[in-house]
N, C-alpha and C positions, 0 to 999 in steps of 0.2 A: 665336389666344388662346381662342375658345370649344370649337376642337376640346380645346383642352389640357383644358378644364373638363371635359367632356363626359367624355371619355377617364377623367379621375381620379377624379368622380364615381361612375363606371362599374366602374373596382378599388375605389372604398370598397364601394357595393352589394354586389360578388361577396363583399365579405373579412367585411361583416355578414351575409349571407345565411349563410357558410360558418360562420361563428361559432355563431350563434344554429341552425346544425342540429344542433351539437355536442353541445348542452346537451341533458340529459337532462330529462324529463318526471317532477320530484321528485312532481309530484302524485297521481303512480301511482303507488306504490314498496311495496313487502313490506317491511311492519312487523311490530314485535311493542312493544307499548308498557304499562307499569306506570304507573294512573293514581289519584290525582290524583300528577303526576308530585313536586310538594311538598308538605307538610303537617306545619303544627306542632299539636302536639297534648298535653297534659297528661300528669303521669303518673299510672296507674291507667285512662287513657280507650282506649277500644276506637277500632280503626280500620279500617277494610275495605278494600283494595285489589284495583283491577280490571286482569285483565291481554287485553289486547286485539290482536287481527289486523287489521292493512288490506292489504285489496287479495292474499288468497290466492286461487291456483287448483289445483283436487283435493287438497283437502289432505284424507286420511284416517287421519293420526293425528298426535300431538305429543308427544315427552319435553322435557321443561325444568325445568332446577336455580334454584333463586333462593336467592342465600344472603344475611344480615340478620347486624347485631351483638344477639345473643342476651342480651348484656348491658342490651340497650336495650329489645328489645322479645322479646316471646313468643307464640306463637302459640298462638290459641285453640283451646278442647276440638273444639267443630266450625268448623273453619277455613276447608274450600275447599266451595265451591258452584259447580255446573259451569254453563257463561256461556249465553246465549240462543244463540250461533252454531248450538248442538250440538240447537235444537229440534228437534222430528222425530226423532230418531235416535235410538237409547239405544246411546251409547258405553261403551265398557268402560273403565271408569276407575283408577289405582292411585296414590295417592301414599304418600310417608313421610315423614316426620320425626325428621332427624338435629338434630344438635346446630348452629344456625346455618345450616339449608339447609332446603330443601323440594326434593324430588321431584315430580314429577307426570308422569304419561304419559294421553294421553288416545287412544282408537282406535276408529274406527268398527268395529263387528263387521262379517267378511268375508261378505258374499255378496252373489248377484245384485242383490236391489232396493235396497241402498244406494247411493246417489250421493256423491261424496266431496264436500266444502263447498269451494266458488267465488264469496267476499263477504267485506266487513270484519264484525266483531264481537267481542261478548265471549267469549274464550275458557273464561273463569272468576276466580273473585274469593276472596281470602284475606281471614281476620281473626285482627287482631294487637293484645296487649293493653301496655302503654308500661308498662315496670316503675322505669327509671332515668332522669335529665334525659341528654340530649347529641344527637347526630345520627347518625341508619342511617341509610345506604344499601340500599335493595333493589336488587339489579343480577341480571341472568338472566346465569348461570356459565355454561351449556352450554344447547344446543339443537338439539332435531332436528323438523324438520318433513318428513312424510312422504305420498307419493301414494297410491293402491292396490295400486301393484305394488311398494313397498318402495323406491324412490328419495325422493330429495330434491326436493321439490319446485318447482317455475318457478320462478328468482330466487333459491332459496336461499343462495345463494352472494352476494346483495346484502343480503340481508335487515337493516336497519337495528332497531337494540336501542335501546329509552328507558327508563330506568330510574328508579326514586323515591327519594328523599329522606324521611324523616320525622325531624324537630327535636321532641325531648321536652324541655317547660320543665317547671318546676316552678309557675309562675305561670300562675292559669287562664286563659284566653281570654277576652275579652269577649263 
């Protein structure tokens, strides 16, 4: 009887051991995140939204679309300011503004002494002014994250997207 114990204690271990290697390590993972991820906010009040990396490696450049209900909010005269990741560097920057979208491409200039960025942070931040009551979504449409040599970088292919919400009342906040 205790071998019996002993024995089936023995497949539970192996079948927890096997399990628990399975599981992925979420606490490392390539993100791209739109923050404060909610936020209700007046109409007429300005709002700034920050959008962030965790956990890149070589990343030396980024295109990214964000599209917003245009009806709800509008983007400001000077909108995007580029994030602390990018200290040290001076990237070469380009966005536009379509109707309901935002563009942005961000790229480290090519040569010897730049090193591509391997750390979380701010990639850059938006500001948007609330014209109508109801609720936007900000959600990243399209994305490329890119190495120095023009591929896609580590993980791309996992890269996990968190998007914002912003709720326009017409009643002011306390």
């Amino acid at each position: 009887m205790k071998k019996y114990h002993i024995i089936i204690v023995s497949i539970l271990v192996c079948i927890l051991i096997s399990a628990c290697s399975d599981l992925e390590d979420t606490s490392k993972e390539l993100s791209i995140t739109i923050t404060p991820v909610e936020s209700t906010i007046s109409i007429n009040e300005e709002i700034q939204l920050f959008v962030n990396i965790t956990d890149v490696s070589d990343l030396f450049g980024i295109a990214i679309e964000i599209k917003f209900d245009e009806d709800l909010i509008e983007v400001e005269d000077e909108y995007f300011t580029l994030g602390s990741i990018w200290d040290g560097t001076q990237p070469i920057t380009y966005t536009n503004q379509e109707t309901g979208r935002l563009n942005i491409a961000i790229v480290l200039e090519d040569n010897v002494n730049v090193q591509p960025i391997s750390r979380s942070g701010k990639l850059f931040s938006l500001s948007f002014i609330s014209v109508a009551e109801g609720e936007s979504n900000l959600y990243i449409d399209k994305i490329n994250l890119i190495n120095q040599a023009g591929n896609p970088v580590e993980d791309f292919d996992k890269v996990v997207i968190k998007n914002a919400t912003i709720i326009i009342s017409n009643i002011t906040p306390l």
